[in-house]
C-alpha positions as CSV (number, residue, x, y, z in Angstrom):
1,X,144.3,101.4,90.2
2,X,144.8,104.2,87.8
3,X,144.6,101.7,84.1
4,X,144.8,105.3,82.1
5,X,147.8,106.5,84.0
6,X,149.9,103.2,83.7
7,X,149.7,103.1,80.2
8,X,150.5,106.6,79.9
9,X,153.8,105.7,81.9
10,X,154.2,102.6,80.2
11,X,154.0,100.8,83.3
12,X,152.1,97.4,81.4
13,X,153.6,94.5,82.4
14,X,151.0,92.2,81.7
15,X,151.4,93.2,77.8
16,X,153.4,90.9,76.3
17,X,153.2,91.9,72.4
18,X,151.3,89.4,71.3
19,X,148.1,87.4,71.7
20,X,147.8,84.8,74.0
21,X,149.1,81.4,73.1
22,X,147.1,79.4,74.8
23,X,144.0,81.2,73.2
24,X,145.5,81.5,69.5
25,X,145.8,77.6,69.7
26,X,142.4,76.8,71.2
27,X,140.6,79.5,68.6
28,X,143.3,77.5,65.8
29,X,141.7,73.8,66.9
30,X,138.1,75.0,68.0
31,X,136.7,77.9,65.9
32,X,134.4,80.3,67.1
33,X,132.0,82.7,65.0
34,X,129.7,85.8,65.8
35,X,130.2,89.1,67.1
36,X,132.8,89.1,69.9
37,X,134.0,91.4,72.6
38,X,137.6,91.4,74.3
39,X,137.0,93.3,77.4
40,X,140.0,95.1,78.9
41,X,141.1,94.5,75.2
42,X,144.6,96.9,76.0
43,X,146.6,97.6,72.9
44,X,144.5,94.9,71.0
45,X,146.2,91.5,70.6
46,X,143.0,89.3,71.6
47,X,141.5,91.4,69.2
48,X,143.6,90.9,66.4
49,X,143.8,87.4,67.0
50,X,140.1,87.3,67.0
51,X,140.0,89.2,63.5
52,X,142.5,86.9,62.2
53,X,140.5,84.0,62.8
54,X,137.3,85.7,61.0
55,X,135.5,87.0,64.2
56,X,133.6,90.5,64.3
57,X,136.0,91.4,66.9
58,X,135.1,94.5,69.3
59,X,137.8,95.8,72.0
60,X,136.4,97.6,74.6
61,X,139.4,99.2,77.1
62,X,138.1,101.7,80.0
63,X,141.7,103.8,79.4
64,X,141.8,106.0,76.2
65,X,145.4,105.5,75.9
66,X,145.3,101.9,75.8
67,X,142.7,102.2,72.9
68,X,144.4,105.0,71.2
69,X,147.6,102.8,71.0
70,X,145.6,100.0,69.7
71,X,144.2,102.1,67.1
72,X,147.9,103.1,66.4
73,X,149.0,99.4,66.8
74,X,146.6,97.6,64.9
75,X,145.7,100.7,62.5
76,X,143.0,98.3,59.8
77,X,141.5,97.3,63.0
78,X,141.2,101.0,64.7
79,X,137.4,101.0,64.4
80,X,136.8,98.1,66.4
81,X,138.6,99.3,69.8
82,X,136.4,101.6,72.1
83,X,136.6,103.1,75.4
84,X,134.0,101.6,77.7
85,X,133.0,100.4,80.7
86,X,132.5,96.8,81.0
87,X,130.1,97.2,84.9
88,X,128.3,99.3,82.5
89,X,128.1,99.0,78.8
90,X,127.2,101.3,76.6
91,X,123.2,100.2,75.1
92,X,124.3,98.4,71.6
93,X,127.2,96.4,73.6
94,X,123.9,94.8,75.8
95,X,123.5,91.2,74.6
96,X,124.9,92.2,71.3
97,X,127.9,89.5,71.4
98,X,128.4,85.6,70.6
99,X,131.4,85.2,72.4
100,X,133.6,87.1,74.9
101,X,137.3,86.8,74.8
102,X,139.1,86.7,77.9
103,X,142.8,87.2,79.0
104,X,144.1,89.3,81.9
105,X,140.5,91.5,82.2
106,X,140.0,89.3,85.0
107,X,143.1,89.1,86.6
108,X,143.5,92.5,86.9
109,X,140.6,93.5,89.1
110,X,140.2,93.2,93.1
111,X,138.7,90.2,94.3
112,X,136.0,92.8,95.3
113,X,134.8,93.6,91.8
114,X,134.7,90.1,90.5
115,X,130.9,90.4,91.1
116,X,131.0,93.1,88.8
117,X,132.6,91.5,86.1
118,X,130.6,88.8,86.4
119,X,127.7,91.3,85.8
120,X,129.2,92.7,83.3
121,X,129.5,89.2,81.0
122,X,126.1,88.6,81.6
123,X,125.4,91.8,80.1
124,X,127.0,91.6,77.0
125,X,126.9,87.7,76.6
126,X,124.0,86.5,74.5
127,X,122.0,83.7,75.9
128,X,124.1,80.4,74.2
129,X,127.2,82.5,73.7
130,X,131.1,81.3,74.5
131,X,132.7,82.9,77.0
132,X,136.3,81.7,76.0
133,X,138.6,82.3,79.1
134,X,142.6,82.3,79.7
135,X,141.9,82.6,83.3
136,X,145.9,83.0,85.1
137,X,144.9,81.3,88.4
138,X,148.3,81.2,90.1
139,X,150.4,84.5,89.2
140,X,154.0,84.2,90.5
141,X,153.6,86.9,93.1
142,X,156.3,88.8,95.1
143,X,156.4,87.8,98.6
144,X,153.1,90.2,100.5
145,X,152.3,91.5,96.8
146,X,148.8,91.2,96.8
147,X,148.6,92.3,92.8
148,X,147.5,92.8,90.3
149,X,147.5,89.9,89.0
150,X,145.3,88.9,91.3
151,X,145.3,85.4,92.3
152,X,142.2,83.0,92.1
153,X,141.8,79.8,92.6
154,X,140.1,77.5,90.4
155,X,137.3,76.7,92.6
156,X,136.7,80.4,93.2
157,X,136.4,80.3,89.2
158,X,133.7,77.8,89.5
159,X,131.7,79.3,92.3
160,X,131.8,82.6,90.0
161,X,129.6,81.4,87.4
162,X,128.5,78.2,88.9
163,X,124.5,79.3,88.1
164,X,123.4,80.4,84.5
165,X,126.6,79.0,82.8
166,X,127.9,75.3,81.8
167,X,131.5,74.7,81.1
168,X,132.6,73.6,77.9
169,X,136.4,72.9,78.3
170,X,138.5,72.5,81.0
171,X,142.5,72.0,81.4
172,X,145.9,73.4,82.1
173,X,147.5,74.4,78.3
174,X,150.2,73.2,77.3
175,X,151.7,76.2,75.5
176,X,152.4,79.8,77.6
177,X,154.4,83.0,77.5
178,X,157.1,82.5,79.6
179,X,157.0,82.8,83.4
180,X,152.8,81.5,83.0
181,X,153.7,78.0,82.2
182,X,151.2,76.0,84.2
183,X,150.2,78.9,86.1
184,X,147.1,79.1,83.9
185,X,143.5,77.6,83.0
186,X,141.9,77.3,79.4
187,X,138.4,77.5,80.3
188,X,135.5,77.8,78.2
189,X,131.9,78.7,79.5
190,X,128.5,78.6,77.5
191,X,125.7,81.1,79.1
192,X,122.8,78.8,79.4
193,X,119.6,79.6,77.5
194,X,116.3,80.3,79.9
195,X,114.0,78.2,79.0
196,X,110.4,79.5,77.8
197,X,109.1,76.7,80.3
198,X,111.2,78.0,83.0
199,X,110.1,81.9,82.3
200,X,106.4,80.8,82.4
201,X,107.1,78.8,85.5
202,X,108.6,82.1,87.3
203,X,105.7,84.2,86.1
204,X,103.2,81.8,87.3
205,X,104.9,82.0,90.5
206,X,105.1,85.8,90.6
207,X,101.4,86.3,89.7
208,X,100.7,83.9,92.8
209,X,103.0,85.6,95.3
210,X,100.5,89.0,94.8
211,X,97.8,86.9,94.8
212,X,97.0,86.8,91.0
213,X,96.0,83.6,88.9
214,X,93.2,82.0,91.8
215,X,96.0,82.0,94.3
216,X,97.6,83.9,97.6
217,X,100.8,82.1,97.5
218,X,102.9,79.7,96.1
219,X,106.8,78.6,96.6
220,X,109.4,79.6,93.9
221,X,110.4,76.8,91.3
222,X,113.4,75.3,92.0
């Protein structure tokens, strides 16, 4: 999908004018600080929202117009949107940010390139940092419409980051913009911390699979 050219024709349904509810009220009952990055940010309602709430807020949008009508959206917040890739961030995006915001990034891509984005949070996501998801799990799809939204299911969620991250909250919200009531899932994931125990225990292991450290081999920790 073209991103660039849809918002050049105006064709973004999934913009709605405003941030998303069920995110303003979890960032309004639970609130988050640090550096934070909205990626697939659009015209820059996550962002705002995040500002609002006192967050260095950074939008990153792989199609210039969508940024450009941020900037001219949100114009005391125009130096925080930037075009970028989120499968590969620019050098000071790397592990520069405490929490990622998420609504629609995901639900937008091809159940192909949900590796990617996967990749990409760990990239940007600081060990111990919130990734603070509106996930829409069950878009009310056209009969044979594949998407996007695509649809995912919550287990599919799970398996996604099942290694390396540790959820934090969990449930169905109660508040929506119309046509998504009950159709998404507030989920909040912390990217577990490697421990310095674990780290030796893999370099041990390393230095004894080429035969370093008194020994020829020895079996990966667990």
């Amino acid at each position: 999908m073209n991103w660039d050219e849809s918002y050049q024709k105006g064709e973004v349904f999934w913009d709605k004018g405003a941030p998303s509810p069920p995110l303003r009220r979890y960032l309004e009952r639970h609130p988050a600080h640090g550096r934070t990055l909205v990626p697939g940010c659009g015209r820059g309602h996550e962002v705002a929202l995040a500002a609002e709430h006192g967050l260095d807020a950074t939008g990153l949008d792989i199609a210039p117009t969508a940024i450009a009508e941020a900037r001219e959206l949100y114009p005391k917040l125009a130096g925080r949107f930037i075009v970028g890739d989120l499968f590969n961030p620019a050098a000071e995006l790397r592990g520069a940010f405490d929490v990622v915001l998420e609504h629609t990034c995901m639900s937008g891509l091809p159940p192909a390139l949900r590796a990617d984005y996967r990749r990409g949070i760990d990239l940007t996501l600081r060990p111990g940092g919130l990734l603070i998801g509106v996930w829409f799990i069950n878009p009310d799809l056209e009969p044979g419409y594949e998407g996007p939204p695509f649809p995912f299911s919550v287990a599919d969620l799970t398996a996604l980051f099942a290694d390396g991250y540790e959820i934090v909250a969990d449930y169905v919200p109660d508040v929506a913009f119309k046509g998504r009531e009950g159709r998404e899932r507030l989920r909040v994931l912390r990217r577990v911390p490697v421990s310095i125990g674990l780290i030796s225990q893999w370099a041990k292991a390393a230095m004894a699979r080429v035969g370093l450290g008194g020994l020829d081999t020895a079996p990966l920790p667990a």
